[in-house]
N, C-alpha and C positions, 0 to 999 in steps of 0.2 A: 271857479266858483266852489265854497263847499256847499256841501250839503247839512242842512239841519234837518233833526228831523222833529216828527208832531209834537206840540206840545199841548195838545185838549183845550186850546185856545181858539178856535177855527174860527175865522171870519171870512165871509164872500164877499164883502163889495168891491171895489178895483179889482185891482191886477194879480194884487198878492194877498198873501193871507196875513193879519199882522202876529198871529199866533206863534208862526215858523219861518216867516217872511219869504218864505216859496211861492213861488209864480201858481196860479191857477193851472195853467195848463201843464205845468211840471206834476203837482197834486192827481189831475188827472190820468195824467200818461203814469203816473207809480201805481192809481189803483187798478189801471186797468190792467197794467203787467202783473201785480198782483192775484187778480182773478183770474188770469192766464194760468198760474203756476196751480193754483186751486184745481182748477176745475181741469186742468192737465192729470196733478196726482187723484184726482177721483177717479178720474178715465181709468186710471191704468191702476185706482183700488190698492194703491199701496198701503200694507199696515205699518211701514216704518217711516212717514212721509218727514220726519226729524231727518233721517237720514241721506233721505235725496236731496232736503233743500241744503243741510251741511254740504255735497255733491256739489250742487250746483252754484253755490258760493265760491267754494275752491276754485270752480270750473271757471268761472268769472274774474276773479284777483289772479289769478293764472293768465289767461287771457290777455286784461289791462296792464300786466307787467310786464309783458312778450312784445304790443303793442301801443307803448304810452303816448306817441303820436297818434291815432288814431280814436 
């Protein structure tokens, strides 16, 4: 599957959005990962939070590339 991403189109009814055409519950699960990262870099009051989420990107296409099975 690729991913698309928002296009300021959002609609709720079914399954998907026709905006992005991503699943509801994919929408869901991104914001709520989202808010995780947020209120992660509050916790810990970073003033460079650019540079953890750069971090944490790498940290991730690093990962997916080591285990593309998975």
């Amino acid at each position: 599957m690729k991913f698309t991403p928002c296009a300021d189109q959002c609609t709720y009814d079914g399954t998907h959005c026709q905006g992005c055409g991503r699943s509801h519950v994919e929408i869901a699960g991104t914001k709520k990962l989202v808010a995780s990262f947020v209120e992660f870099i509050k916790a810990q009051d970073y003033e460079n939070s650019d540079e953890f989420i750069d971090m944490v990107s790498k940290k991730v296409r690093k990962k997916l590339l080591q285990n593309p099975s998975d």
